[in-house]
Structures are given as structure tokens and as C-alpha cells.
C-alpha positions in Angstrom: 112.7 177.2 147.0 113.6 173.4 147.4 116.8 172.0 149.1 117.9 168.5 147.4 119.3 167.4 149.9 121.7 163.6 148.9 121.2 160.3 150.5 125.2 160.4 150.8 126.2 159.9 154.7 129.9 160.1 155.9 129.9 158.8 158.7 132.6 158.7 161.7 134.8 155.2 161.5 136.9 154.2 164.6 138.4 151.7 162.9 140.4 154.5 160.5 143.6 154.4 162.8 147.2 156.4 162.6 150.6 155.8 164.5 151.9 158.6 166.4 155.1 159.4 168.3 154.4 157.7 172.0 155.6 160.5 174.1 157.7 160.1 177.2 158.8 163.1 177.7 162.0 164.7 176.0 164.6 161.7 175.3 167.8 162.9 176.7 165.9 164.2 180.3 163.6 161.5 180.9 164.4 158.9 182.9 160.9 156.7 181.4 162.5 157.0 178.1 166.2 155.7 179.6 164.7 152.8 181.3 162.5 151.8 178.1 165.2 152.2 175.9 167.3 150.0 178.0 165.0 147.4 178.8 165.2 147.0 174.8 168.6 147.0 174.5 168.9 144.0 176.8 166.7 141.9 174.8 168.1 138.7 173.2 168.6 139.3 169.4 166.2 136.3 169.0 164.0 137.6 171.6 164.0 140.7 169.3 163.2 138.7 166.0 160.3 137.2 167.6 158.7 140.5 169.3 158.8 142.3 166.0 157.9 139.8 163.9 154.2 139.5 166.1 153.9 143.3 166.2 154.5 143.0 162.5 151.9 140.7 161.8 149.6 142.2 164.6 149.7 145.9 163.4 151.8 146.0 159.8 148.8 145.5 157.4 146.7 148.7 159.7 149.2 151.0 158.6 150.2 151.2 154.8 153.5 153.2 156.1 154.2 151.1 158.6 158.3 150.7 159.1 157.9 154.4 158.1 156.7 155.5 161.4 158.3 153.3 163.3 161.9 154.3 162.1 160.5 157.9 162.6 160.0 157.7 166.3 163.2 155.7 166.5 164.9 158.7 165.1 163.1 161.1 167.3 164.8 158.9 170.3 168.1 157.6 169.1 169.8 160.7 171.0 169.5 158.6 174.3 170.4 155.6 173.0 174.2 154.8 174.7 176.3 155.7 172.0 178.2 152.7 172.2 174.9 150.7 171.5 174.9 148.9 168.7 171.4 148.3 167.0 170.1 145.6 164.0 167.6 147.0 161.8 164.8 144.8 163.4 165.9 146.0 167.1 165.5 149.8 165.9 162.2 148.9 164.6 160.9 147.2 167.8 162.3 150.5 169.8 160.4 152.8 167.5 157.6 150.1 167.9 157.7 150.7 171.5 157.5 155.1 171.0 154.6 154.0 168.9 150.8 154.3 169.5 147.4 153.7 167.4 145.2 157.0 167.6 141.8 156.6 166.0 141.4 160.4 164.6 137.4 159.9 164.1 136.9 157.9 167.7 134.7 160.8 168.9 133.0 162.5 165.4 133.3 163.3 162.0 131.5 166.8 160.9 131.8 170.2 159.5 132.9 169.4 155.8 134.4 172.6 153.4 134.6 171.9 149.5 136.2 173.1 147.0 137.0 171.8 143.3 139.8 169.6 142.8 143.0 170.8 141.0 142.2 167.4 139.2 139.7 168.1 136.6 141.2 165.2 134.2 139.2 162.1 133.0 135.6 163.7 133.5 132.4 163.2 131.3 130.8 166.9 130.3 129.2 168.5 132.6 131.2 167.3 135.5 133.4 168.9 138.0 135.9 167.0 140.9 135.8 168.1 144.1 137.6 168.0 147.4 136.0 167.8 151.0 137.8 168.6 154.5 137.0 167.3 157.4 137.3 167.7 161.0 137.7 164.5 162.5 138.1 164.2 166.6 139.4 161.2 168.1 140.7 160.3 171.9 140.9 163.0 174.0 138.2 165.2 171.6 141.4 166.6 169.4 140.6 167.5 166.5 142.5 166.8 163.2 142.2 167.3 159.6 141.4 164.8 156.7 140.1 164.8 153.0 137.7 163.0 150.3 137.0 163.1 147.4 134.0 163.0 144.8 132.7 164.1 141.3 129.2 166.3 140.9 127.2 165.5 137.9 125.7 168.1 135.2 122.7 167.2 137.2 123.5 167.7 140.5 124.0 164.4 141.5 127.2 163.5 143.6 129.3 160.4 144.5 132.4 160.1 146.9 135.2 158.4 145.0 136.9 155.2 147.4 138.2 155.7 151.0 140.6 152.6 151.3 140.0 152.8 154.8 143.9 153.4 155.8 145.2 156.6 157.1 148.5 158.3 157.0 149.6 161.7 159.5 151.5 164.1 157.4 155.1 164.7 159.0 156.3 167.7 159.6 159.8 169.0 157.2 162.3 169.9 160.1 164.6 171.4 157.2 161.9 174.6 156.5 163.2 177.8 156.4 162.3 180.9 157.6 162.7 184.5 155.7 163.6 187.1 158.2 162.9 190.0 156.0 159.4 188.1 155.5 158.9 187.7 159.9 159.8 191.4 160.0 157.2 192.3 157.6 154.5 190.5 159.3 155.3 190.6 163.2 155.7 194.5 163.2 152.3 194.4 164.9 153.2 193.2 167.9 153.8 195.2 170.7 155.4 193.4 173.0 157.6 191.8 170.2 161.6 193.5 169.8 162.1 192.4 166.4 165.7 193.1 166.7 166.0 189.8 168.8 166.0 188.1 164.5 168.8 190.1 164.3 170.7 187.1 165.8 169.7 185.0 163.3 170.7 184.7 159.5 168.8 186.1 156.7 167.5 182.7 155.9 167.1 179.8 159.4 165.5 177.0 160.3 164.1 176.1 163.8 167.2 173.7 164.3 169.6 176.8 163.8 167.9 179.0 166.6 167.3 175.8 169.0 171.7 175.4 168.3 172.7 178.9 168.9 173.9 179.6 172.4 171.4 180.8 174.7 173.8 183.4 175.8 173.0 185.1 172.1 169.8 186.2 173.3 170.4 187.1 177.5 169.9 190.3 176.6 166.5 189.9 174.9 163.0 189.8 177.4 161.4 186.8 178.3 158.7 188.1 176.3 160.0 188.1 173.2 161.8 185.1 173.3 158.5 183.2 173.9 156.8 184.7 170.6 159.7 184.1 168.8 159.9 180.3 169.8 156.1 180.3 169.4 156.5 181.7 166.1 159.2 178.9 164.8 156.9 176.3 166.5 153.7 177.4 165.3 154.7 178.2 161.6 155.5 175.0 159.9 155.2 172.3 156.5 153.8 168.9 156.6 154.2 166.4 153.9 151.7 163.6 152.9 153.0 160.4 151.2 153.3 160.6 147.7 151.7 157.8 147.0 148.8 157.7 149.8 145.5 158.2 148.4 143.8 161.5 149.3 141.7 159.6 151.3 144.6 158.7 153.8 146.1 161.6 154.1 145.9 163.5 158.3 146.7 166.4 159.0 147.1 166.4 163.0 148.0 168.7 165.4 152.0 169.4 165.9 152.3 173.2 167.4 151.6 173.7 171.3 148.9 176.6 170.2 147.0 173.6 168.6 147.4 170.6 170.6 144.2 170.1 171.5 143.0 170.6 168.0 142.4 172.2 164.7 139.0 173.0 164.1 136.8 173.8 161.2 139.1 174.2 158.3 137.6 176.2 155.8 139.4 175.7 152.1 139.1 178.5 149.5 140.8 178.1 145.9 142.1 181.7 146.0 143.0 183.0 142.7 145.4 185.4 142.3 146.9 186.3 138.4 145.1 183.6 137.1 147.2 181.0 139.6 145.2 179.2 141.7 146.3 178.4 145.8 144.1 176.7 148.3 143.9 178.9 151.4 142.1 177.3 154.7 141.6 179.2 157.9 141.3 177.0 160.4 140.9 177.4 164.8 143.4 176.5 166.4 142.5 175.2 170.1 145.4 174.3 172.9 142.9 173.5 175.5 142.8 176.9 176.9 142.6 179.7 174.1 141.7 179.5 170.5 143.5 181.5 167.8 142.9 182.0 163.5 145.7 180.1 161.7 146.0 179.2 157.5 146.9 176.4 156.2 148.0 176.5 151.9 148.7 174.3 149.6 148.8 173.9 145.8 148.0 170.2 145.6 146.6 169.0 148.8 149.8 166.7 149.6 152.2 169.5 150.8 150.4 171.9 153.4 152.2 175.1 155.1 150.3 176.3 158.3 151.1 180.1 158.9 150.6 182.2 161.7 148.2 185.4 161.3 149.3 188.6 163.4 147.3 191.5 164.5 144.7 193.3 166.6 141.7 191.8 164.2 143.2 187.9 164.8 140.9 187.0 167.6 138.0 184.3 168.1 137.5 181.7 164.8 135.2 181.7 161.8 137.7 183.2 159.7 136.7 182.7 156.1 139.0 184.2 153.3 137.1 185.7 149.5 138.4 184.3 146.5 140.0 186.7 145.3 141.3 190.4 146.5 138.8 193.4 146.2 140.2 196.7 145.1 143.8 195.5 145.3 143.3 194.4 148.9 142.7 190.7 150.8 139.3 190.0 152.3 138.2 188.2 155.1 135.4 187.2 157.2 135.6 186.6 161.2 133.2 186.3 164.3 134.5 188.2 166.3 132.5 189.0 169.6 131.4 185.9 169.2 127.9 186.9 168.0 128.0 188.9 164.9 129.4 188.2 161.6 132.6 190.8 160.5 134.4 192.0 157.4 138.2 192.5 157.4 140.6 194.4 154.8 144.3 193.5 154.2 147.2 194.6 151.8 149.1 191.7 153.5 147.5 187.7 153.9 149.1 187.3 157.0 148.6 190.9 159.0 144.6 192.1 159.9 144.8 195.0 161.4 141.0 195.9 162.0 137.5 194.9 161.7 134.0 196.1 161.0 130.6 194.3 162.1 128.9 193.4 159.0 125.5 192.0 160.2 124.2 191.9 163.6 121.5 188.9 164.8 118.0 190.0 163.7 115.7 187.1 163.5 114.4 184.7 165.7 116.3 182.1 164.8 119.8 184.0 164.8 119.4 185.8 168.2 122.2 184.0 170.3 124.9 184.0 167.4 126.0 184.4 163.8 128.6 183.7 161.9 129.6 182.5 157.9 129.7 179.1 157.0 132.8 179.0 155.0 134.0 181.5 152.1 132.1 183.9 149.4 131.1 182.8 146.1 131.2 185.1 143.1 128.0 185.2 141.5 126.7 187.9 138.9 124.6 189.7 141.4 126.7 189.7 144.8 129.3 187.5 147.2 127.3 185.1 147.9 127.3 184.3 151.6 126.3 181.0 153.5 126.0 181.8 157.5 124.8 179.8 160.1 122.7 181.1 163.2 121.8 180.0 166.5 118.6 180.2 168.3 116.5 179.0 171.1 117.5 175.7 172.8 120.9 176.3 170.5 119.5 175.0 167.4 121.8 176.0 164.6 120.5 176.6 160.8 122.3 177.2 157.5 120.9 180.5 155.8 122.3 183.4 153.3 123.1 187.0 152.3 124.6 188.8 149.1 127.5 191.4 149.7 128.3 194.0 147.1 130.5 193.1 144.8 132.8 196.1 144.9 131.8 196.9 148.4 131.5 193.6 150.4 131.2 195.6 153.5 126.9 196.4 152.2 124.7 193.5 152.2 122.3 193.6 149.6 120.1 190.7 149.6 119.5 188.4 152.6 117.5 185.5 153.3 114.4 186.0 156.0 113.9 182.5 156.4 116.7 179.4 157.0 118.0 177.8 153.7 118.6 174.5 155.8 116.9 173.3 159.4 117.3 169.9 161.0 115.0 167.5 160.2 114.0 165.1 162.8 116.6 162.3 160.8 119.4 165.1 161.2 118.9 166.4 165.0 120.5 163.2 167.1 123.8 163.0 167.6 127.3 164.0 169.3 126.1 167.8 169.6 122.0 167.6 168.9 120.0 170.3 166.7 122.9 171.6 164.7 123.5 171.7 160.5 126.7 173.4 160.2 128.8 174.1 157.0 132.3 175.0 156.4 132.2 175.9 152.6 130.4 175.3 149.7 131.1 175.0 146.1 129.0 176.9 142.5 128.9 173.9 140.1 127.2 175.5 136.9 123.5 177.2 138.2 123.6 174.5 141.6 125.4 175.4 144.7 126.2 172.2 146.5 126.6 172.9 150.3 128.5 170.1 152.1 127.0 170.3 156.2 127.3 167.9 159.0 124.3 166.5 160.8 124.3 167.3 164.5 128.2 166.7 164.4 127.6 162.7 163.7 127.7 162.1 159.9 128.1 164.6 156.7 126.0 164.9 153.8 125.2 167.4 150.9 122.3 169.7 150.0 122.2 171.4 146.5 119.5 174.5 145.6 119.2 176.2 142.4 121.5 179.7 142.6 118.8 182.0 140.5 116.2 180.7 142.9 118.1 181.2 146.1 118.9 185.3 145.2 115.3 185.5 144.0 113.8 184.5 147.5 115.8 186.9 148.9 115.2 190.3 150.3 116.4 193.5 149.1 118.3 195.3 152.6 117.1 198.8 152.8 120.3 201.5 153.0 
């Protein structure tokens, strides 16, 4: 069986920068923020002109948004502004310029790609399908955020990237979404220590604004408990918009929730289709520097993203990787958890897994420390078609597969006895040594192309013939 594997490298680029919100602590407490804001204030008007126009001309052509950002962290100050200040339009621009700093999101590493086909299939020759490839880019401080290319697979096999431009844009997050009560009651009726009745204070429709106004007296009655899931529900359940007009290329997704604010990890994008409608569903891991939790992230055209929060006993560890499609009228998932082995989850509801079952268990050499999928199924005549990664000695990590049941995902039928994809000696230097890793690939005609980064330090592609990969497989004994 032979691996093509591309010439293609995407590699890490520090110089791919985004402004975020300098934060001093919370504007109408901090006595930083005061004292910043009013050494501002007492700048000469032409003292302001001149200041704004150099940070202008030092920074403006880094960020295509620029003025965006900077009247966006203005706003996120302006309640500690005197309010008998009275501010030019260049003097609120040099204050947001001053809550302003350059983060360079790939600083660190740039690895563990997922792909999935475009919902652009326009303009293409025969033969040829789009595609879309997340990333997990870490910058200062190893945090990890999200960001996209894009590229076009041949009839062949061969691939090409379509143009970064090299700019970069965070996503911001829409302080006007709403919340369905009905829906919250539906999905955090699995927690024990919840007392839903405490969204009884609420309206049948809120946003995070309207519980953050209402008197704290409202809920006095309530535990401690419960009000700290329900303010880590609103603050971990949220929309981010891109730009409309920033290339897909530009377009961050970084970390906004206290559960992930040391990172979102390994997003791995599915195009779920559900009534012949298609939606992009990524699990990701979110990491706040002490625990890691399963979160989604959705979208329909990869410039508005909602990041929802999954509830029960089965949401624990990462490597959650969602099917296609549902089985038997029900949602299917994979996980990790135990760390070692590789598990199979049922749901009637996307956002409440109850339970899990082990579906494979480390049995070769080169699996014996840990297991676990390497993005999403893919639908093939004979099986699900699995990609799963394993760890051996010295923590050497290769890409290999299985073949579920079709109708019964929970049976492996076929598996590989030998690793699909290994390190070769130009693949095992870098940021973390000896590892291939994959967060989803994508069936284009008989190829599957498999997207995997190269000892976390660049990304490149492998494609293998489908019929070939199920025949070296091994029929599993029942």
C-alpha cells in the first residue's frame, strides 16, 4: 500500500499578527485603567494628532481592520471615562490604541490540521473538489487558537493551497446572542448539582447582558453552586463573527470563555448532514490552564461560528470526534476517554452524552501507551472508516486505521496491523519530536487525503488509495 505523501509544508509564521483587547483589569475598578485613561485625557489635542498619526503609520497597514479594533477596545473602556470628558475621534482612537496589543497566534507552532470540503464548490475544473483546513495555531503564552486555509484537490490527487494574504483578523464575539430557556432546560437537566429553577428568573428568551443587569438580590436565594454553572454557562456558550470581507485565510478564532483561556485545542470539523442540509460541526478541547473539557463549535459558512457547551457524565477528556450523520435515528460520537482507549458514544440530543462504551483497547506495539481517532468517520461502502493515532515507545505517535459497522459502529470489522503513516527522519524534529497527528481527513473520489502535522512544526498531506487501504486490512474475529 503506498502513502503519497505532498511536498506542500504549512509552516508556523510569527509575523501573522492580531490586536487584542490590552487588559487591565475591569474598567470601572481598576485604578491602572483610571490612571491610563487619564494620562490620555490630558494630552494636548496636537500632541494627540501626532501620537496617532505614528502609531497609524507604525501598525495600520499590519492589521487590515485596523480603526476596527481600536474603536472596539475603546468601547470596552469608555465606562470609566469621566463622563464629562469630551473625546475627538482621533483621541478615542489613540485610547483604544493604548488597550491594544499585537498577539502573534502562530509564535510557538502551527499543527494538527482537520479538512473538510468547502461549501464553495463553484468555479472548479471536473474532477475537482475545494476544501477547507483548520488549524491550531499557539502563540505567546502556548494558547492555542483557531484558523483556516484553503485549497482545491485535483482528479488526480494532486493539491494546492489557494493564497494566505498574510493578515489576520480575531473574530468578535456578538454581545446581543440570545439564549432559549426552554432549550438550557432541555440540555442542563444532567447536572446534579444544577437547580434549574434558578432560569426561572430569567425570560423565555435573554441575553448575558440581561442576567449581568438583574439585581443580584433575584437570585439570594439560589446556591453558590448553581449560580457559578449558570454564569459559566452564559460565558462559555457564545457567537463570533468574522469580517465579511476578510479572506478565509485571515479569519481567528481565539479564545474568549474562562474554561478556554489557555486555549482551544484540536478542532476537529465534520460536514454533518442532516435532511439533506449540510452544518459543519467541530469538537474542539477546551484548556483553561488547569482542566480540559469537549466543546462544539458550528457553522454553516465558516464566517459565523457558535461554540456550545456539551453536558453530561460521558463529556470528559478530548478527542471527541462527531459521525456524519446520525445512526439509527441517534447522534454518534467518538471520545478518549481514560485517556488510553478509543470510545463510542450514542445521543438523541447533540449537546447531552450520557454514556460511553470502549470501542478498542491498545493491542500492538506501537499503540501500547495510548489510542485515540484522528478526526471523524468517513462513509465508505464497506464500513466507517476510521483514522486513529497511537502512541508507543519513546512517545512516538503514528496515524493508522479501522472499519466500524455501518449499522453497528460499536463492532470493528477491519483494522489495520501495521501504521498507515510513521515519521520519517524529514518529519521527526520539531516543537514536540516523533509525532504525525491528524485531526480529520477528507474521501475525494477513490483517494482519501489525510491532512497531519509533522512533529507539531509544519502541516502537510498524505493521500492512499481507499480500495487498497480496506484490502490490507484485517478481518476482526467476533
Amino acid at each position: 500500500m503506498k502513502i503519497k505523501r505532498s511536498e506542500i509544508q504549512i509552516n508556523a509564521d510569527f509575523n501573522k499578527v492580531i490586536a487584542l483587547y490590552l487588559n487591565l483589569g475591569i474598567p470601572r475598578l481598576s485604578k491602572r485603567i483610571s490612571a491610563l485613561i487619564y494620562r490620555v485625557l490630558e494630552l494636548d489635542e496636537s500632541e494627540v494628532t501626532r501620537l496617532y498619526a505614528s502609531i497609524e503609520k507604525e501598525f495600520g497597514q499590519r492589521h487590515p481592520k485596523f480603526e476596527f479594533y481600536l474603536r472596539a477596545h475603546y468601547d470596552q473602556i469608555k465606562a470609566a471615562i469621566p463622563k464629562n470628558a469630551v473625546l475627538t475621534e482621533t483621541r478615542k482612537m489613540l485610547m483604544g490604541a493604548y488597550f491594544t496589543k499585537e498577539y502573534s497566534i502562530q509564535a510557538a507552532a502551527l499543527f494538527n490540521p482537520s479538512m473538510v470540503a468547502h461549501p464553495d464548490q463553484s468555479g472548479l475544473a471536473t474532477g475537482e473538489k475545494r476544501f477547507i483546513i483548520s488549524l491550531r495555531a499557539v502563540g505567546e503564552g502556548h494558547i492555542s487558537s483557531i484558523e483556516f486555509r484553503s485549497g482545491v484537490v485535483n482528479v488526480s490527487g494532486d493539491i494546492t493551497l489557494e493564497k494566505d494574504t498574510g493578515f489576520a483578523s480575531v473574530a468578535m464575539r456578538d454581545e446581543a446572542k440570545i439564549f432559549n430557556k426552554k432549550k438550557l432546560k432541555n440540555r442542563t437537566h444532567v447536572l446534579f448539582d444544577f437547580d434549574q429553577t434558578i432560569l426561572d428568573k430569567l425570560g423565555d428568551t435573554f441575553t448575558k447582558n440581561d442576567y449581568l443587569n438583574t439585581s443580584e438580590s433575584v437570585f439570594s436565594t439560589f446556591d453558590k453552586k448553581s449560580r457559578d454553572i449558570l454564569e459559566g454557562i452564559l460565558d462559555t456558550n457564545y457567537d463570533v463573527m468574522t469580517h465579511s470581507d476578510a479572506d478565509l485565510s485571515e479569519r481567528i478564532i481565539f479564545p474568549i470563555a474562562k474554561q478556554e483561556l489557555n486555549g482551544m485545542e484540536d478542532v476537529r470539523f465534520v460536514e454533518f448532514i442532516e435532511n439533506g442540509q449540510s452544518t459543519y460541526i467541530g469538537t474542539y478541547t477546551a484548556n483553561d490552564g488547569h482542566r480540559i473539557c469537549p466543546q462544539l463549535i458550528i457553522t454553516n459558512d465558516f464566517r459565523q461560528f457558535k461554540i456550545r457547551t456539551m453536558y453530561g457524565k460521558g463529556v470528559n477528556d478530548k478527542g471527541f470526534a462527531l459521525f456524519p450523520e446520525k445512526i439509527n435515528g441517534q447522534f454518534v460520537m467518538l471520545g478518549r476517554q481514560g485517556g488510553e482507549q478509543i470510545t463510542i458514544m450514542y445521543s438523541d440530543n447533540l449537546f447531552v452524552w450520557e454514556s460511553f462504551e470502549p470501542l478498542m483497547l491498545p493491542e500492538f506495539s506501537w499503540e501500547m501507551i495510548q489510542l485515540g481517532n484522528c478526526g471523524s468517520p468517513i462513509k465508505t461502502e464497506e464500513g466507517w472508516l476510521v483514522i486513529t493515532h497511537g502512541v508507543g515507545a519513546m512517545r512516538k505517535y503514528v496515524i493508522s486505521a479501522i472499519l466500524l459497522d455501518l449499522t453497528n459502529p460499536s463492532k470493528i470489522i477491519k483494522k489495520l496491523s501495521t501504521p498507515l503513516i510513521a515519521p520519517n527522519e524529514t518529519e521527526r524534529e520539531g516543537y514536540v519530536p516523533n509525532v504525525v497527528y491528524s485531526c480529520g481527513s477528507m474521501k475525494h473520489r477513490n483517494l482519501l487525503v489525510i491532512p497531519y502535522a509533522k512533529s507539531d512544526s509544519a502541516s502537510t498531506f498524505g493521500t492512499v488509495d481507499i480500495g487498497e487501504l480496506l484490502d490490507e486490512m484485517v478481518v476482526c474475529k467476533n
